[in-house]
Every structure is written in C-alpha cells, then in structure tokens.
C-alpha positions in Angstrom: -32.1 30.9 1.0 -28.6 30.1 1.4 -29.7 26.5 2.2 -31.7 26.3 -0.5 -28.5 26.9 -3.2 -26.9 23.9 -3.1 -30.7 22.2 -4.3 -31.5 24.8 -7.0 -27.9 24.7 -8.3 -28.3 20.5 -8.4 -31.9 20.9 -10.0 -32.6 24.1 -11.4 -29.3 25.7 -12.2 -26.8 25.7 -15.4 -24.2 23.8 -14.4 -21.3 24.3 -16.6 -23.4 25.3 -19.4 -24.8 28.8 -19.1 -23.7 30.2 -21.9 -23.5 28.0 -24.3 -25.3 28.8 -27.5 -28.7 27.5 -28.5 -26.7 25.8 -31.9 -24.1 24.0 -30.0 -26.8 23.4 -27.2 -28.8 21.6 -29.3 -26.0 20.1 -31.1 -24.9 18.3 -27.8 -28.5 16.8 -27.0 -28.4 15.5 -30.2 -25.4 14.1 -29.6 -26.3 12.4 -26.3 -29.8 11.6 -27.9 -31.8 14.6 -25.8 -31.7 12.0 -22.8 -31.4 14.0 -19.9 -32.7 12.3 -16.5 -35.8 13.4 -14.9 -34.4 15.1 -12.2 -32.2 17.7 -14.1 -35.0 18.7 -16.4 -35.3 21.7 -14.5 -31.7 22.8 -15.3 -32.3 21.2 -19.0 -34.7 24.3 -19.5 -32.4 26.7 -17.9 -29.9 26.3 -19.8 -32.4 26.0 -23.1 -33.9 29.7 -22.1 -30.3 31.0 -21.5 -29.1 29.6 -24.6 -31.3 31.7 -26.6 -30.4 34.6 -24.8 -26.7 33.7 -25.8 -27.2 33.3 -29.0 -28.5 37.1 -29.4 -26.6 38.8 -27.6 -23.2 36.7 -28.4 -24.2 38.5 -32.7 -23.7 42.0 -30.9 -20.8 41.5 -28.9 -19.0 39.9 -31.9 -20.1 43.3 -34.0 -18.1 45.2 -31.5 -14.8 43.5 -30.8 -14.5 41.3 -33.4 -12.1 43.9 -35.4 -10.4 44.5 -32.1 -9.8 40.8 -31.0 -8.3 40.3 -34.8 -5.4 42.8 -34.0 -5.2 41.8 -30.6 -2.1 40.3 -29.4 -1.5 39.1 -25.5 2.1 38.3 -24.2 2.6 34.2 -23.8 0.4 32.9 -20.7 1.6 31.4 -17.7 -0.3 27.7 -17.6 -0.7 26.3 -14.1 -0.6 22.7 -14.6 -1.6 19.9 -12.0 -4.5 17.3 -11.0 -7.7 18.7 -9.8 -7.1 18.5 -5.9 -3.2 19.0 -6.4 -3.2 22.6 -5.3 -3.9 24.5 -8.5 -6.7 26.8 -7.1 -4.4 28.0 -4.1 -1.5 28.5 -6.2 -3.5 30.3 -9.0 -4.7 32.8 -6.0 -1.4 33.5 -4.5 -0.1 34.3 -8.5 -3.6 36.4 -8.7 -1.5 38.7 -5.9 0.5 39.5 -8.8 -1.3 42.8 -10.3 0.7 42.2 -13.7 -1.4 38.7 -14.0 -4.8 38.3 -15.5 -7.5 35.5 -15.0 -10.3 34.9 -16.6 -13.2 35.6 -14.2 -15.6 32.8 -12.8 -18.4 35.0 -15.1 -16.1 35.5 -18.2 -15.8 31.3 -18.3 -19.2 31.0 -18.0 -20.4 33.1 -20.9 -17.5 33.8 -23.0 -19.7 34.3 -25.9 -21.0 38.1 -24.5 -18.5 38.8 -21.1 -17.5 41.4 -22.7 -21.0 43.1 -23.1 -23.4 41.6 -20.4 -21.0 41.5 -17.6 -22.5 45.3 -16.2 -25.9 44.0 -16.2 -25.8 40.5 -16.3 -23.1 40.0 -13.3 -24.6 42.0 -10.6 -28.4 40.0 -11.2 -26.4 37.0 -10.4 -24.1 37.3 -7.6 -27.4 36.4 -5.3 -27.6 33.1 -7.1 -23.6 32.0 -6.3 -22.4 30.1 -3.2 -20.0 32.0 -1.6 -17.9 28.8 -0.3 -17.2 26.1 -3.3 -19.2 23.1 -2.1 -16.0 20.8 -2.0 -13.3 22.3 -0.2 -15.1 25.3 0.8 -12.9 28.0 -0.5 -14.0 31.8 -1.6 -16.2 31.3 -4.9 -17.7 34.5 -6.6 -17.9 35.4 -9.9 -15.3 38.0 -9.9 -12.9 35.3 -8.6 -9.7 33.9 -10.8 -11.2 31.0 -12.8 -10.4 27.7 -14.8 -10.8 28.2 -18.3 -11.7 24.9 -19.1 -15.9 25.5 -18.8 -15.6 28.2 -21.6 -13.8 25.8 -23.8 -16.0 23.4 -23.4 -18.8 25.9 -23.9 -17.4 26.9 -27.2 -15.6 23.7 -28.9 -18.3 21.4 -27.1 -14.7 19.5 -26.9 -13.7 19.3 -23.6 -13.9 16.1 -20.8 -15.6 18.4 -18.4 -18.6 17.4 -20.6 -18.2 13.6 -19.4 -19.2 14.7 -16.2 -22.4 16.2 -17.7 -23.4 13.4 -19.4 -21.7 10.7 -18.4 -23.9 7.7 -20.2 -21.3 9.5 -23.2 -18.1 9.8 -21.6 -16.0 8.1 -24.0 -17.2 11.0 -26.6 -15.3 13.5 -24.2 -12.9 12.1 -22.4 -10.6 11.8 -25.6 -10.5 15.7 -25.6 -8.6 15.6 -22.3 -5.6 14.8 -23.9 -6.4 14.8 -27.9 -4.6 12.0 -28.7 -7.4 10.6 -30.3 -9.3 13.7 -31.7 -8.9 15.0 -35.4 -6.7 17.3 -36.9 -9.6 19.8 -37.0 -10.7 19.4 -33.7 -7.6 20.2 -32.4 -7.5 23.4 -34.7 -10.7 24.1 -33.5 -9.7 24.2 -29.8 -6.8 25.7 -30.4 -8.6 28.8 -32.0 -11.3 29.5 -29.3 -8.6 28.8 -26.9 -6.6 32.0 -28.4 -9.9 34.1 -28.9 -11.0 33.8 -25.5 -7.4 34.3 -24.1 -7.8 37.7 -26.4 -10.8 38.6 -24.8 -9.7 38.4 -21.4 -6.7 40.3 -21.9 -8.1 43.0 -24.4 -7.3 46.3 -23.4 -4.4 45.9 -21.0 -1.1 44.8 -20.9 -1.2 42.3 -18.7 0.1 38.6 -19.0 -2.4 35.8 -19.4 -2.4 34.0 -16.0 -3.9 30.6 -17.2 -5.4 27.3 -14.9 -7.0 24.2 -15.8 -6.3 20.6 -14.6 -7.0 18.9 -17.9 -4.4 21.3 -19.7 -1.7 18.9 -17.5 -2.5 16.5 -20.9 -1.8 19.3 -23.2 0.8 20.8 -22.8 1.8 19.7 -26.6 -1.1 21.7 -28.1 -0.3 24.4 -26.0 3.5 24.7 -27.3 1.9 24.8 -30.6 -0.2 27.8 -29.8 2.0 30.1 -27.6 6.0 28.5 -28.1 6.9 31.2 -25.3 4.6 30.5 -22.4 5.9 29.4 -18.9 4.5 26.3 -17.4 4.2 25.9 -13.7 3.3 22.5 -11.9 2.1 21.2 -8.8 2.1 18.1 -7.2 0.6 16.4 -4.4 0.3 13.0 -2.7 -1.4 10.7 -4.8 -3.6 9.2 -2.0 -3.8 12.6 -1.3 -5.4 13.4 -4.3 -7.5 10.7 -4.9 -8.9 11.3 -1.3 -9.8 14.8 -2.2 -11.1 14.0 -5.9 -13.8 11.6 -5.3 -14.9 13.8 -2.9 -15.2 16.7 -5.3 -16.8 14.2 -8.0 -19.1 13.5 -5.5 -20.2 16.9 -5.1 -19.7 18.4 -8.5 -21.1 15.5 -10.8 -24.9 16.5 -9.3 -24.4 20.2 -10.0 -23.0 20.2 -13.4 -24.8 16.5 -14.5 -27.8 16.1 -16.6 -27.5 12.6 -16.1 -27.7 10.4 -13.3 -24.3 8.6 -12.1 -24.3 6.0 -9.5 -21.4 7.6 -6.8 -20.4 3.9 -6.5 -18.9 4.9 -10.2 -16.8 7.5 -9.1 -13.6 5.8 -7.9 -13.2 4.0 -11.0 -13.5 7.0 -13.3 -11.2 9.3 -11.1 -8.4 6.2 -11.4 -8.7 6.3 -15.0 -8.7 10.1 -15.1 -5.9 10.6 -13.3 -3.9 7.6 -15.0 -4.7 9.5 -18.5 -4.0 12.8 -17.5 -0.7 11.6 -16.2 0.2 9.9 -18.7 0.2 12.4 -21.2 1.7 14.7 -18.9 5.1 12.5 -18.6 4.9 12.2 -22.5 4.5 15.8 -23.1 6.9 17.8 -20.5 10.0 17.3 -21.9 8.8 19.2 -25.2 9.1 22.4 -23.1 12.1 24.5 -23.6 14.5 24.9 -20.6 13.4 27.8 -18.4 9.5 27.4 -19.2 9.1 25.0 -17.0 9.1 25.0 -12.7 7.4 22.1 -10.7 6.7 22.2 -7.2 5.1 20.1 -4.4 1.5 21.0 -2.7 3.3 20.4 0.7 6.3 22.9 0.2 3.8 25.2 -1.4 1.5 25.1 1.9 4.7 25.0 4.1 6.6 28.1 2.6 4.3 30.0 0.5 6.7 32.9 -0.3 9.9 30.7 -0.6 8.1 28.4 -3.3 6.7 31.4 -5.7 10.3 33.3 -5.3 11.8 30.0 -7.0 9.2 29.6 -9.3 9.9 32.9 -10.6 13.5 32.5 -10.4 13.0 29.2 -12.3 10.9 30.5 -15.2 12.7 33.8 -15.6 9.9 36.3 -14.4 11.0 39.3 -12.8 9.5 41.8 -10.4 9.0 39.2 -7.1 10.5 41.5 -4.4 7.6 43.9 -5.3 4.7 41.4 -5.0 6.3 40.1 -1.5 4.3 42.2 0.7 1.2 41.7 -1.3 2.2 37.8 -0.9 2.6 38.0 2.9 -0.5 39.9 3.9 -2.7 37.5 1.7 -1.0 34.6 3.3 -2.0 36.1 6.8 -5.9 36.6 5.9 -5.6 32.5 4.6 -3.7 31.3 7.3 -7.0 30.2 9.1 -8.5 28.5 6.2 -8.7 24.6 7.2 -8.7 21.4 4.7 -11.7 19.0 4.5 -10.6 15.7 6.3 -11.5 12.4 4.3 -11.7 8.9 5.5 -8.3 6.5 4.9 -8.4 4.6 1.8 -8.4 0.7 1.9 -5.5 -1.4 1.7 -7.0 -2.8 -1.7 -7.1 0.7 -2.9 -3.8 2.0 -1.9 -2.3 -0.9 -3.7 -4.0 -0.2 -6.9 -3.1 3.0 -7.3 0.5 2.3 -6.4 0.2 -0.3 -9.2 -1.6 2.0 -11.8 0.0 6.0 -10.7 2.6 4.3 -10.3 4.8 6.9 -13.1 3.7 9.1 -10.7 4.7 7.6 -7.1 7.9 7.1 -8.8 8.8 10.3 -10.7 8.0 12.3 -7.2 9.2 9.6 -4.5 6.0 9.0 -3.0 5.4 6.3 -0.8 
C-alpha cells in the first residue's frame, strides 16, 4: 500500500483542495473553463464529492463558533518568512519546541471550513491515506504536524499562487496574489479577513501566540503589517543555487500531486526563476516597513551549523522571552534530527548559474553570495 500512495495521491487524491467548498469549487472551474486534464479526473471528482461534504458541515461549524471567533482575540503572530527550500519547515519545527507557540495543523489547513468540528472523526479516517515522509525532501509529514497556512487561504479566498500550480494553463490569474501588487482593494480585504478568522480558529481557546509559516507571505509582509502592526517577523536565507537546486526538485514532485493540469517539467525552471525573482522583490521593497525589533534574519547554514545559538538570537533580536526554558527541549529534538540527511541534486550549468546571478542578483548581493 505504501507504494501505491504516491500514485493515488497524483491521480486520485485532493491535492491542495480538500476542503474547499462546492461554491468556490465550482467557481474556480469556471474560472479555468472546467478543463482539467484527463489524468487528474480522478482527483477532479474527489475533491467534487468532498466539496459537498464541506459545504454542510462548514453551516454547522459556523453555528457554533462563529459568536466565539467574533470576540476572539490572539496575541500578534510570529511570521517565518523565506523561499520555499530556504529552511522554513526546519526552522518552523525547532520554534514548534516552543509549547507557548501554535501552528496550524497539516488537517486544520486542509479544511479550515469545519477543523474545528470534523477533526475527531474525520482525522483519524485519514491518517492511513498520508505519506509519512514529504515526497521532496523526505521529512516527517502527518496531519498533526506544524503546517503552512497558505493551502487554507487559498482554499478560502481562492486567491493565493499556490493555485498556479494547480492549474497552471492560468497562472497569471494567481500568481499576482503572491505579492498583491496587482490585486484590488477588495481582494486584498478579502484575504486579509480569512487570514484573521482562520488565525482565530487556530488559536481559539488558549493563550498561545500564533506561530505562522508560508513562503509566499516573504511578498507580504506589507499586508501583514496592516493586519497585526505588532507581529515579529523572522527570516531565513539560503544559497541561491542552493535554492533553486532544491525547488525545481520540489516542483517536480509537487506540481503532479496538487495539479489538475498537465505541465511539461521542462517548464519548471523558468517558472521557479520568475517565482523567486517576484517573491524577492517584494520582499526587499517591503522589509524596511517593519518596526525595529520585529524583525531577525538568519542564514540556513548557521541555522543547520548552530541550531541553539541561532534561535537564542533570534529571540534576543525580536524581544521574546523565556529561551533558557525551551533549551533543553531544543537540544534533545536536535539530537533525534541529527541523523536526518539532505537530498543531493545534480550541479547547475554554467548558463544557469549566470542567469540567476544576473536576475537574483538583489539577492546574491544583499547576503554576499557568490
């Protein structure tokens, strides 16, 4: 069976869609003119039979909480900020250590519409279904593991770039919502208000701060400002090559799992160039809104060097308190990881390497990259 996963998930699964509701479901074929390649038909009509589901049981969750959630208020999230393939995942677990942190749940960003009232029931019929290794850099996956919170925005704003990779015949209807320079005033309203209700519903009912990651949020951190003035923003970096290495690797992987189109791979490159040179770009335009001690950045290679050392600065650096208690915690996760080995990709050609140097080159330059 556990061979078998990696086909049903490509053919028969839900991607990043299963719990979308059958309104905005329909509303996004429609958009993308119900063309969905032959292949992922089988995951088409998953995600058509869950989205009903959704849609009832998403009218009873929001007759329970919906009073609570309004008087809800969570202290100002921490955002983990980086490229996809920077780092972000490891240094949201070793912040996860942290017991005064919460993060959504790989279930809770998956149907954020009802998490709060399927997740007894719903959960445990799943966890047979779920890799326990992500297929690109094969780290723990589960559905009780910290999350990025980007699939359940895009699940309820249907505004989101993660979207591009789902149907990517449409991509320059999403990608503009990785950085919203180009989307409306409402849409960014819009985003901004599903962003805060599912923050609220991750955090209802303890007092714990809202422990936040998502690559594409490097491009907002404008909108975020504008929706939490107080939170703490906390950035990694990595080698560029690096990081293109690693990304069209994960492309690779990911595009057939969450797509309902087909993309040629010979594609990839080019769209994880332009990615990364819009995400970046934004991100240089954006970080000197943040107040002084909100903001800490730090390198993948230090991180991976001197786990402890780089998380006591952070703290230092964005004014959070409590470190010596979380050390040991720190130290005896670091000791269960310390066997866990990176993939190994194949060197990138000259002709490459010069491009990017060309186009990242804000990047190369603002870190000293050579």
């Amino acid at each position: 069976m556990a061979d078998s996963k990696p086909f049903l998930l490509r053919h028969f699964g839900p991607g990043c869609l299963a719990g979308i509701s059958l309104r905005d479901w329909l509303a996004l074929l429609a958009e993308n003119r119900f063309h969905v390649s032959p292949a992922y038909l089988g995951k088409a009509a998953y995600i058509s039979v869950s989205s009903v589901l959704t849609s009832l049981f998403s009218v009873a969750e929001q007759g329970l909480i919906s009073r609570q959630l309004a008087k809800h208020q969570c202290s100002a999230p921490v955002f983990i900020l980086g490229c996809w393939r920077s780092g972000t995942t490891y240094l949201h677990n070793l912040l996860s250590v942290d017991e005064r942190f919460i993060s959504p749940s790989l279930f809770q960003t998956m149907y954020p519409h009802t998490c709060l009232t399927n997740e007894w029931w719903l959960r445990p019929s799943l966890e047979f279904f779920v890799p326990q290794r992500r297929f690109m850099d094969n780290m723990t996956m589960g559905l009780r593991e910290p999350a990025e919170d980007e699939m359940a925005l895009a699940i309820l704003t249907l505004r989101s770039n993660m979207l591009s990779w789902v149907f990517r015949r449409n991509s320059a209807c999403y990608d503009r919502f990785l950085d919203f320079t180009e989307a409306t005033s409402a849409d960014r309203e819009l985003w901004k208000r599903h962003l805060r209700t599912f923050v609220n519903k991750v955090t209802l009912g303890n007092n714990r701060r809202p422990l936040l990651k998502s690559p594409n949020h490097t491009a907002r951190v404008q909108l975020l400002l504008e929706l939490y003035p107080d939170a703490r923003f906390l950035h990694i970096r990595r080698h560029p090559f690096d990081v293109y290495r690693s990304l069209v690797h994960m492309a690779t992987q990911v595009t057939p799992v969450w797509g309902l189109q087909h993309y040629p791979p010979e594609l990839i490159p080019e769209m994880v160039i332009e990615t990364y040179k819009r995400l970046y770009h934004a991100y240089f335009s954006q970080i000197p809104l943040i107040p002084p001690g909100q903001f800490h950045d730090l390198a993948y290679e230090d991180l991976v060097a001197s786990p402890i050392d780089q998380l006591e600065s952070a703290y230092s650096a964005l004014n959070l308190d409590g470190f010596d208690s979380i050390r040991p915690a720190l130290e005896e996760y670091c000791r269960e990881k310390s066997g866990y080995r990176k993939n190994r990709h194949h060197d990138i050609p000259e002709d490459v390497c010069a491009r990017l140097k060309a186009e990242w080159q804000q990047s190369f330059a603002a870190w000293g990259y050579e």
